[in-house]
Each structure stands twice: as structure tokens, then as C-alpha cells.
N, C-alpha and C positions, 0 to 999 in steps of 0.2 A: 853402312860404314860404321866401324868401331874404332873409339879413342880410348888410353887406357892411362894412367897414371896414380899418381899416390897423394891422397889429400890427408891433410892434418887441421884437427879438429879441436877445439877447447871446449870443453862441457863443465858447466858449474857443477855439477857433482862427481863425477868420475876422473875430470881431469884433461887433460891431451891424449888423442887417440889417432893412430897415424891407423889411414884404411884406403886399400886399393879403391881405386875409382872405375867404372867400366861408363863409359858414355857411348850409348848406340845411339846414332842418326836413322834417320828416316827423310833424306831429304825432298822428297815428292810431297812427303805430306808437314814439312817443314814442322817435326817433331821431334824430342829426344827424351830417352829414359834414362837416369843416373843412378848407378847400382854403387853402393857404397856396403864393401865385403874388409870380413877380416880373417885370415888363416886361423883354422882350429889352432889350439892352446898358446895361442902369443897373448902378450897383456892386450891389444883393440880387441881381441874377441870375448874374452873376462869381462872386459867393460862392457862392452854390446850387452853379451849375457846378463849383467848387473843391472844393467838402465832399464831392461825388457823386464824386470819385477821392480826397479823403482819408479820407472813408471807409472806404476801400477798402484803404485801407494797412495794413502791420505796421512800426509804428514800435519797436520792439525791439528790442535790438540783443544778440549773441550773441559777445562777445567772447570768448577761448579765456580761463580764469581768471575771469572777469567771471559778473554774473548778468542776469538777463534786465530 
């Protein structure tokens, strides 16, 4: 079984991100996977794209005297 709808998101760096939702069931094995997609070049996918290298960052900084 597939459930489908539109979820909206608030992310402290990027913002509000409205992104299709795809819920598949598996009810025998009382399971489900939650796909959260955004169409190429609309602003959710920008952000996606954005978060997948701020992720990635160490925003920290290491000043001589300073702390972390």
C-alpha cells in the first residue's frame, strides 16, 4: 500500500521546505518507509541541494585565545 501527500518542514538554516511525501506500507511485516522528494528546480530542492554540503560543514571556529 502507498500513501502520498505534502509535508512542510522548518529547518534552522535553510528555512521552510514544503516536500512530497511517499509513505509505503508493508503491512505483513508491520513496516514503513518515508521518502521525502522535492521536484527538480523549485526552491525545496535548492534547499535539499544546500543542506547535502551544509551538512557537511564544521562551522567552528578555532581562533588562537578563543574557544570552539
Amino acid at each position: 500500500m502507498r500513501r502520498s501527500s505534502t509535508k512542510r518542514m522548518i529547518h534552522p538554516v535553510v528555512g521552510a521546505i514544503e516536500l512530497h511525501c511517499d509513505i509505503l506500507l508493508v503491512p505483513e511485516l508491520d513496516q514503513r518507509v518515508v521518502l521525502y522528494t522535492a521536484a527538480p528546480g523549485t526552491s525545496a530542492h535548492e534547499a535539499l541541494q544546500l543542506l547535502r554540503v551544509v551538512g557537511t560543514q564544521d562551522l567552528t571556529t578555532n581562533a588562537p585565545g578563543g574557544t570552539a
